[in-house]
N, C-alpha and C positions, 0 to 999 in steps of 0.2 A: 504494500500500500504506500503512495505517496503520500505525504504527508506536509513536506518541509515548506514553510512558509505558509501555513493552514491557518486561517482564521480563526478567530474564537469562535464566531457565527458558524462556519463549515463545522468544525467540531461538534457543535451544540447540536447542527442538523445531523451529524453522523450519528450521533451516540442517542439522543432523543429518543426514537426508536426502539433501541434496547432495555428501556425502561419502562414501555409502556404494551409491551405483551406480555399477559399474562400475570397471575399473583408472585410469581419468583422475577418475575421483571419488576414490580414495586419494590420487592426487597433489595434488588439489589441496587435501585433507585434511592432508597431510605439511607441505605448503608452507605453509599458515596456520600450526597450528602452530609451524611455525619460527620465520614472521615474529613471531607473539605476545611467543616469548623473544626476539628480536632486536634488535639496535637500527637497522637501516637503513629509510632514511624514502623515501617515494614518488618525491621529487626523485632519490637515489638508483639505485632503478630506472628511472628517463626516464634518468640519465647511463649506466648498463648498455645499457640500451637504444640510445641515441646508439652507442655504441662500436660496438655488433653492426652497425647500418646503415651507419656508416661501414669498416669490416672488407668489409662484404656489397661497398661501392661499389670498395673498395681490387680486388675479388676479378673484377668485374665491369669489363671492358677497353671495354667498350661505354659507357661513362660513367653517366648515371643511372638511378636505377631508381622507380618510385613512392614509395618512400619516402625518398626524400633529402629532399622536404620538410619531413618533420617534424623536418631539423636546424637549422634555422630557429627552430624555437616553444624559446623558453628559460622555462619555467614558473617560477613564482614563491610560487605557492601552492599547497595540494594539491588545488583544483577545478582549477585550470590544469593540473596532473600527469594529473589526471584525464583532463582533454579531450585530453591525447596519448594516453593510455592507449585512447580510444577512436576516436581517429586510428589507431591504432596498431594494432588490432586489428580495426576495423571488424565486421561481421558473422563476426568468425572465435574469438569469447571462449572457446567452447568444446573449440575446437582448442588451446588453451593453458591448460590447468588446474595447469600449476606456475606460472606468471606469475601465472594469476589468483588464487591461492592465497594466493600472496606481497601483492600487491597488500591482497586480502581481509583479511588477517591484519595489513596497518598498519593498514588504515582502521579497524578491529575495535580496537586497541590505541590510538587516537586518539582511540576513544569513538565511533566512525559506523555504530553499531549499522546501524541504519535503510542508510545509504550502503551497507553491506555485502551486505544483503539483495538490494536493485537490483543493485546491480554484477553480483552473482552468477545471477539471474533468479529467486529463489526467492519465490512465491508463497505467498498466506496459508496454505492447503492443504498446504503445505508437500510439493508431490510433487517428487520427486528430479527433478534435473536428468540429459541423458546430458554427460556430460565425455570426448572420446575421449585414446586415450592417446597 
């Protein structure tokens, strides 16, 4: 996707869209906005994260489960956040539209106009993604 030199207006039209199919498209509407006023940064979310897989492992008498790996990966910057992010979700982004929302909405407030578009799937076309709830 091109991107570079993108309006705020073309943006807003690109991604618009995405927010407004379906109940997992509100959320993940909700959750951007949040992040926008917020102050918590991506590193952030990986340590939320971290917690939940280890809670998941605590909970799980059988010892590991796929993702105990990712307590391992200590990111350092936010492509590195990134690449758990998509350890972390694999083929499943759509099943989590308050994470990706959250996610969307730093990268967005960090200036990753462009990062923000991919992450999310949005297409120059700008046709709605489904987000389920």
């Amino acid at each position: 996707m091109r991107t570079l030199g993108m309006t705020i207006s073309k943006y807003l039209d690109l991604i618009d869209p995405t927010f407004k199919f379906g109940e997992g498209g509100e959320y993940l509407r909700q959750n951007y906005y949040e992040s926008l006023k917020g102050q918590q940064t991506l590193l952030d979310i990986v340590n939320v994260l971290k917690e939940d897989i280890m809670e998941d492992l605590a909970d799980n008498f059988e010892g590991e489960n796929e993702m105990s790996v990712l307590l391992d990966i200590i990111p350092t910057s936010d492509d590195e956040c990134m690449d758990f992010f998509g350890k972390y979700l694999g083929d499943s982004k759509c099943a989590h539209p308050e994470l990706c929302g959250a996610i969307a909405g730093i990268m967005f407030r960090c200036g990753e106009r462009e990062k923000v578009l991919e992450f999310l799937g949005v297409n120059e076309e700008g046709e709605p993604s489904y987000w389920d709830s």
